[in-house]
Backbone as ProteinMPNN parsed JSONL, in Angstrom:
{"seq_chain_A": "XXXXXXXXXXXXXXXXXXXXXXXXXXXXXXXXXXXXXXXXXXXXXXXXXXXXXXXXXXXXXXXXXXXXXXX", "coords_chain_A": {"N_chain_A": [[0.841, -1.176, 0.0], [0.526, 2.017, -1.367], [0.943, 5.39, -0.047], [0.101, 8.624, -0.992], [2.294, 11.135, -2.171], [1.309, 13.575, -1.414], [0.257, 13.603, 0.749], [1.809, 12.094, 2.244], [3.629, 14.533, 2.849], [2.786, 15.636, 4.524], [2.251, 14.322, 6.818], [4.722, 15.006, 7.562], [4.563, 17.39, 7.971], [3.121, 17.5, 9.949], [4.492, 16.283, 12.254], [6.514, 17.992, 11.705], [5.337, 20.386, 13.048], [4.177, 19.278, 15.677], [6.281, 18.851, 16.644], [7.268, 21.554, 17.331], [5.431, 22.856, 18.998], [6.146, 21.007, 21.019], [9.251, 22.135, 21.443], [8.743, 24.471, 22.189], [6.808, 24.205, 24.477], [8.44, 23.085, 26.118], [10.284, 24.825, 26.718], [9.083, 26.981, 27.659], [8.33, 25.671, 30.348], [10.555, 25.947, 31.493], [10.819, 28.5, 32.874], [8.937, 27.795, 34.85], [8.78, 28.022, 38.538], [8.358, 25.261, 40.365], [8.826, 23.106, 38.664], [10.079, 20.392, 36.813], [13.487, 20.826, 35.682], [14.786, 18.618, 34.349], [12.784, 17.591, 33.227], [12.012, 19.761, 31.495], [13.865, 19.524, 29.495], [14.042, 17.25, 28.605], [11.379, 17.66, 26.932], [12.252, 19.568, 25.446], [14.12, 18.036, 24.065], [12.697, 15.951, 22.948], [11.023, 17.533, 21.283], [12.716, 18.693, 19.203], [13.398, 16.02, 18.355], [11.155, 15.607, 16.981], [10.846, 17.152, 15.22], [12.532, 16.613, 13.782], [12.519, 14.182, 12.509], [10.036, 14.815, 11.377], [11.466, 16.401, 8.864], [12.572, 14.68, 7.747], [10.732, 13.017, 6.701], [9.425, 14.345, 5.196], [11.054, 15.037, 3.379], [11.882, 12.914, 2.092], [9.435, 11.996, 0.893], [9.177, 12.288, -1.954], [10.639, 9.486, -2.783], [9.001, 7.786, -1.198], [6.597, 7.895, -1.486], [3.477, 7.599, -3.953], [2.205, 9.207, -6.66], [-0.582, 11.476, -7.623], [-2.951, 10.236, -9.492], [-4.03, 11.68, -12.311], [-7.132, 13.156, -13.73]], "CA_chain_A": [[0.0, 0.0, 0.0], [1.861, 3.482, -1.179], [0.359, 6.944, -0.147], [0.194, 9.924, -2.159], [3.128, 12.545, -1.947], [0.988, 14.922, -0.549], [0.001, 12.739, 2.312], [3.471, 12.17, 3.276], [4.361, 15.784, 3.24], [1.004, 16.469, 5.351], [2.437, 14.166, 7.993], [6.056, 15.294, 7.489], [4.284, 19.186, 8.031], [2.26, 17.587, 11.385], [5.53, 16.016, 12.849], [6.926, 19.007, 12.256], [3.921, 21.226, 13.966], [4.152, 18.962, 17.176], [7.924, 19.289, 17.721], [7.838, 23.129, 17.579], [4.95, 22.646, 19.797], [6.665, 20.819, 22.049], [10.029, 22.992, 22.421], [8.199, 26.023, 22.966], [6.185, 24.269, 25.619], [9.509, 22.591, 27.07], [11.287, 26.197, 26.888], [7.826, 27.494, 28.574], [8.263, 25.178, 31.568], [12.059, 26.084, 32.188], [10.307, 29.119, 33.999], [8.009, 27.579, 36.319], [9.467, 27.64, 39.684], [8.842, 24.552, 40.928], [8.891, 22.312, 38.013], [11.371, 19.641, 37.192], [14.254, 21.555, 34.808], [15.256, 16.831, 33.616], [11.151, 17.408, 32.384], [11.679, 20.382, 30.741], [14.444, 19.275, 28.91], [12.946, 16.171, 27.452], [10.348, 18.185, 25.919], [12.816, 20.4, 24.352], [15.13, 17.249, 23.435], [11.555, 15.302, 21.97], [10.317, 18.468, 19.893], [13.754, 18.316, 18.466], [13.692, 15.116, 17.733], [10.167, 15.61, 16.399], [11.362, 18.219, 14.027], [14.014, 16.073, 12.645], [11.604, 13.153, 11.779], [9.052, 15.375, 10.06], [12.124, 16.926, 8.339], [13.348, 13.619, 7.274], [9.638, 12.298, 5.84], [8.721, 15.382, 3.893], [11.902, 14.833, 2.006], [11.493, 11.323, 1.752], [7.971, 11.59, 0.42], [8.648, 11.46, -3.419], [11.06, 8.198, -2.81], [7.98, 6.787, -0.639], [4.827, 8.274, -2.0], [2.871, 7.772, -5.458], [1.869, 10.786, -7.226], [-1.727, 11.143, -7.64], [-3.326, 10.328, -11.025], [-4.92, 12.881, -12.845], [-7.863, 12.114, -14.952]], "C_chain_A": [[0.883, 1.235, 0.0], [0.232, 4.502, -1.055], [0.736, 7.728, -1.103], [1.56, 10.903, -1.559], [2.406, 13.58, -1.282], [0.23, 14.191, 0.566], [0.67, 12.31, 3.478], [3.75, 13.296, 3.201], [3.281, 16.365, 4.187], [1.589, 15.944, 6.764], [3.964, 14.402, 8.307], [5.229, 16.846, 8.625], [4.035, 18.803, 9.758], [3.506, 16.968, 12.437], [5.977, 17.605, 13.013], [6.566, 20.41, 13.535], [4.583, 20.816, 15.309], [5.744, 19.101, 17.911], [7.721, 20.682, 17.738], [6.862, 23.266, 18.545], [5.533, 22.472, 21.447], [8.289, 21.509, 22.74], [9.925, 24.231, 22.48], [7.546, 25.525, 23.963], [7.094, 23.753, 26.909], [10.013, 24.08, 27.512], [10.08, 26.764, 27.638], [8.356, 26.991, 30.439], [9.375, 25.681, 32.334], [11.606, 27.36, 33.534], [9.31, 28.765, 35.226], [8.666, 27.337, 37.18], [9.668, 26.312, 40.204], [8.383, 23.243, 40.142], [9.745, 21.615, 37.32], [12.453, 20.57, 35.504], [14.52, 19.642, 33.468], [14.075, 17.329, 32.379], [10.938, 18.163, 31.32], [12.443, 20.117, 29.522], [14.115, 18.226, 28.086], [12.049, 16.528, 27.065], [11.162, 18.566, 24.887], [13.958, 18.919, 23.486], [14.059, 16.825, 22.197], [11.365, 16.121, 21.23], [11.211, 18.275, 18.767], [13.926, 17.429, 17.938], [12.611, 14.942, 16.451], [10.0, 16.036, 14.651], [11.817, 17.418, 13.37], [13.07, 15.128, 12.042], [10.461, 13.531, 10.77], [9.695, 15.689, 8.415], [12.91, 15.881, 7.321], [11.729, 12.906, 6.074], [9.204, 13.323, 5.258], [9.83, 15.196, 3.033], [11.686, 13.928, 1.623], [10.11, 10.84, 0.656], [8.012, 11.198, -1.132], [9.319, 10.21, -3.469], [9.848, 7.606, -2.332], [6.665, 7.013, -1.147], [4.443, 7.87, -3.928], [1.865, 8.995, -5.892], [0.163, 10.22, -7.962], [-2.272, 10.849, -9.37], [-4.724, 11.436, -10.968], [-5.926, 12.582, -13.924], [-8.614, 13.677, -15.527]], "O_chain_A": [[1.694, 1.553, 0.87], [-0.883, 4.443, -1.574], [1.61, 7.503, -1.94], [1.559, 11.272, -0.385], [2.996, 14.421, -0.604], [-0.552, 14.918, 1.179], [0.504, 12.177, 4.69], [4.787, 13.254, 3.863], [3.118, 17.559, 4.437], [1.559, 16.676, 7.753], [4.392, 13.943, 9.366], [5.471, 17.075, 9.81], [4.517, 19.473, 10.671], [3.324, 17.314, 13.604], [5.872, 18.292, 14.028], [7.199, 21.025, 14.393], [5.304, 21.557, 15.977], [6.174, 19.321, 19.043], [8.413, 21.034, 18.693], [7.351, 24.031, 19.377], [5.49, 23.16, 22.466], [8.592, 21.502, 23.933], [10.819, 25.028, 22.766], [7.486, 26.413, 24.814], [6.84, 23.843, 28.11], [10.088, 24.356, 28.709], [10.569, 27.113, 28.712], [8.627, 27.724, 31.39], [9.322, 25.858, 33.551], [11.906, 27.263, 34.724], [9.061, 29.397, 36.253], [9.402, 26.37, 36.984], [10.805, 25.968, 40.524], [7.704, 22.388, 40.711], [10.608, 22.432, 36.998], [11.886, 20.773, 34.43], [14.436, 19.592, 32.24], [14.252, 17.433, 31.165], [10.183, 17.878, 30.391], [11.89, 20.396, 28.458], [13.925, 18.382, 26.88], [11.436, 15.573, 26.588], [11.046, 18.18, 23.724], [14.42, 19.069, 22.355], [14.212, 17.083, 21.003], [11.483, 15.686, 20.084], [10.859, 17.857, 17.664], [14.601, 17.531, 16.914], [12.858, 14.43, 15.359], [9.486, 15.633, 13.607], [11.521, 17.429, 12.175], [12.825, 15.374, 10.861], [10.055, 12.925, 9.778], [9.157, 15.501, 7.324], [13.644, 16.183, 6.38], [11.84, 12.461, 4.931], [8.237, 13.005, 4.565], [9.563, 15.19, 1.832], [11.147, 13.952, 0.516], [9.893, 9.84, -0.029], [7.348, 10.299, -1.65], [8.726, 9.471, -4.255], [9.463, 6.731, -3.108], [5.768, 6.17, -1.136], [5.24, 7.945, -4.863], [0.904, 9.462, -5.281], [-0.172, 9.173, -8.517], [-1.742, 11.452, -10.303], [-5.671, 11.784, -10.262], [-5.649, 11.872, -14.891], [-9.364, 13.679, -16.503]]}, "name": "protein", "num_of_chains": 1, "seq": "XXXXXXXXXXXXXXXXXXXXXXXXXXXXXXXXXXXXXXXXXXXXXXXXXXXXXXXXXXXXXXXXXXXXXXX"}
């Protein structure tokens, strides 16, 4: 079963979304007084990582995807 190219760059885009999500909400926490600095950091490590995986399947998409037919 192949997806469409623009299906893989949709979930390339939503990977990407949730990591920037998540290290603005890690970099958020660093200020709360009495919340763990380990916790905030594994947000900001995960978004990052998040990023990279979106960043890696939107390129990827025309090796993995099939281009839609046009009729």
């Amino acid at each position: 079963m192949h997806f469409r190219i623009s299906t893989i760059e949709k979930l390339g885009e939503t990977c990407i979304r949730f990591g920037e999500a998540a290290v603005i909400g890690g970099a958020a926490t660093l200020f709360i007084k009495d919340f763990p600095a380990v916790v905030s950091a594994g947000g900001i490590f995960g978004g990052i990582t998040l990023i990279w995986i979106g960043l890696l399947v939107f390129d990827g998409a025309d090796q993995w995807g099939r281009k839609s037919q046009e009729t």
